[in-house]
N, C-alpha and C positions, 0 to 999 in steps of 0.2 A: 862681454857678458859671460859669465861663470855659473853655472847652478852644478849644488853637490846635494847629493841624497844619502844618506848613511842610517841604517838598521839592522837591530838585532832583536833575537827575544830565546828568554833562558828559562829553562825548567826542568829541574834535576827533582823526584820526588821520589822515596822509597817508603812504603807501605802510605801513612798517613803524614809524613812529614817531606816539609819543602827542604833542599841543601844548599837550591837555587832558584829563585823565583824573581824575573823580573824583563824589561827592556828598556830599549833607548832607541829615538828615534832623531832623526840631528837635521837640519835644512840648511843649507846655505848658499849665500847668492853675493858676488863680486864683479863691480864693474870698474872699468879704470875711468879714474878721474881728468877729464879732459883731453890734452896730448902725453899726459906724463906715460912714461914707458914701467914707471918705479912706483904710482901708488894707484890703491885701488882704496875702493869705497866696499864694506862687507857690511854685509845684514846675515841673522841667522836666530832661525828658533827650535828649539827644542821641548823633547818632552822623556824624562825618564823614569823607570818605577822599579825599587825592589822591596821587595816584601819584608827579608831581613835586615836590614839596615837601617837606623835609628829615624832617615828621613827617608820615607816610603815611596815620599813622590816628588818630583823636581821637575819644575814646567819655567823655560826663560826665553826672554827675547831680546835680543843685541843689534848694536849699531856700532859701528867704528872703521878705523883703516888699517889697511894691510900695504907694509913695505917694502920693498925686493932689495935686500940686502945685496946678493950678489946672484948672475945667473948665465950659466953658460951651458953646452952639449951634457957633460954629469956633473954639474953641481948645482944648486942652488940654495938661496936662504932669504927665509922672509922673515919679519919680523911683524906683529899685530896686537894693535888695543883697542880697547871698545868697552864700552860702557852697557850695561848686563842688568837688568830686572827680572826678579826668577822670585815665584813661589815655591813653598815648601811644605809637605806634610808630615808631621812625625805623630805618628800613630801612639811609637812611646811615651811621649807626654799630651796628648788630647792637643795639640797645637799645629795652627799654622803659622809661618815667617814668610815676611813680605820683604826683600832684600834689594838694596841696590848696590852691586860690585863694579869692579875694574874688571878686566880680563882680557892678559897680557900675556901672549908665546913667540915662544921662537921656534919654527919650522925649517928644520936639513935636510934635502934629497941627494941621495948619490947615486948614480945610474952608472953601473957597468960593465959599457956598449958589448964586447966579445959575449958575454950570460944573457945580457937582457937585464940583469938582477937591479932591482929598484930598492935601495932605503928610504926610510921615513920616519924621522925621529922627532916629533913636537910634544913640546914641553907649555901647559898653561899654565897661568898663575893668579887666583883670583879671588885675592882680600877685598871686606866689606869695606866701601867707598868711610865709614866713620868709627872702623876698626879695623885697624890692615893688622892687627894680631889675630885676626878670625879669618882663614884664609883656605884656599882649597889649589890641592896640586894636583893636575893629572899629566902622566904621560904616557903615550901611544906612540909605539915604534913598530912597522910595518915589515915586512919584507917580501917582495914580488916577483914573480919570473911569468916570465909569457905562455900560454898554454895552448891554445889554439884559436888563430880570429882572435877576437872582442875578448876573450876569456883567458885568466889570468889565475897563478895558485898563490896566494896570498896566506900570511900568516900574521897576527895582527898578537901586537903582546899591550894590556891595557893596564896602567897604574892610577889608581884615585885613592887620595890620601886628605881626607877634613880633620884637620887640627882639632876643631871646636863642635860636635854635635848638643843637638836637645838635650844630653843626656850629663855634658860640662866636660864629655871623654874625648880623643880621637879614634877616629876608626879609618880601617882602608879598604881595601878590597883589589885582588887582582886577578885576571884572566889571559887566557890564552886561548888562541882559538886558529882555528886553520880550515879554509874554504876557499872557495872560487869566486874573483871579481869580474863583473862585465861591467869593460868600459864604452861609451859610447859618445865620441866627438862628434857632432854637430852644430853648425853653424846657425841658429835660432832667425838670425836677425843680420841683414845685411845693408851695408849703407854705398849710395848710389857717390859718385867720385866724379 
């Protein structure tokens, strides 16, 4: 059993006007499928919100598998699909969208041991299941080095790119950001042998 928590929240304002307003909040939970060493079972839901951007609000929840492409001491690679129900609001046209997607990535880590240094390069990819020309690309590539204990200095670079908004335009958005991760391994649930 796997659980992940991921959040942020943004607010860049100068006098009366926003330059950044928004967050994301992400859940995620994997378990492995029977004895297999290579696939797991993922569930996960989100919720995100920006003020600027044509679809203001974005709330989804997923089902699918995740697959361990390759995995040793510094490498690995997993591959993941899953099928994605996500509401939408866009403020700029008086509208909501009730969507059902695909949503398919491939995840890179490279660990190396002398630094500590962790990469993290996942790329999603997630056309409308009865228009795969309406499709949304994110990618988020990490980098991490040990800090002290549990804590970590991490620098997180994030790409989201929608082809197709409310608006019939594409738009994107990118961030960069750099903080501290606390990680925290625990064994939840233990089985009797």
């Amino acid at each position: 059993n796997t659980f992940f928590f991921s959040g942020n929240a943004e607010l860049i304002r100068s006098k009366d006007q926003d330059f950044q307003n928004g967050w994301f909040i992400h859940f995620r939970y994997n378990r492995k499928l029977g004895k297999s060493e290579k696939l797991r079972l993922e569930a996960f839901i989100q919720d995100q919100n920006n003020a600027l951007l044509s679809i203001n609000s974005r709330n989804l929840v997923g089902l699918g598998l995740r697959y361990k492409l390759a995995s040793n001491d510094f490498f690995k690679a997993y591959l993941g699909n899953s099928y994605m129900y996500e509401k939408e609001v866009s403020d700029a046209v008086n509208q909501n969208y009730y969507n059902h997607r695909n949503n398919s990535y491939i995840s890179l880590t490279l660990r190396l041991p002398k630094s500590e240094l962790q990469l993290v390069n996942t790329v999603y990819f997630q056309p409308l299941y009865t228009d795969i020309s309406n499709f949304r690309v994110l990618e988020q590539f990490k980098a991490e080095v040990p800090l002290l204990g549990n804590f970590k200095v991490s620098t997180l670079f994030n790409y989201f790119y929608n082809n197709v908004n409310p608006l019939g335009k594409s738009e994107f958005t990118s961030s960069l950001s750099v903080g501290l991760t606390f990680v925290m391994e625990k064994k939840l649930f233990h089985s009797k042998k």
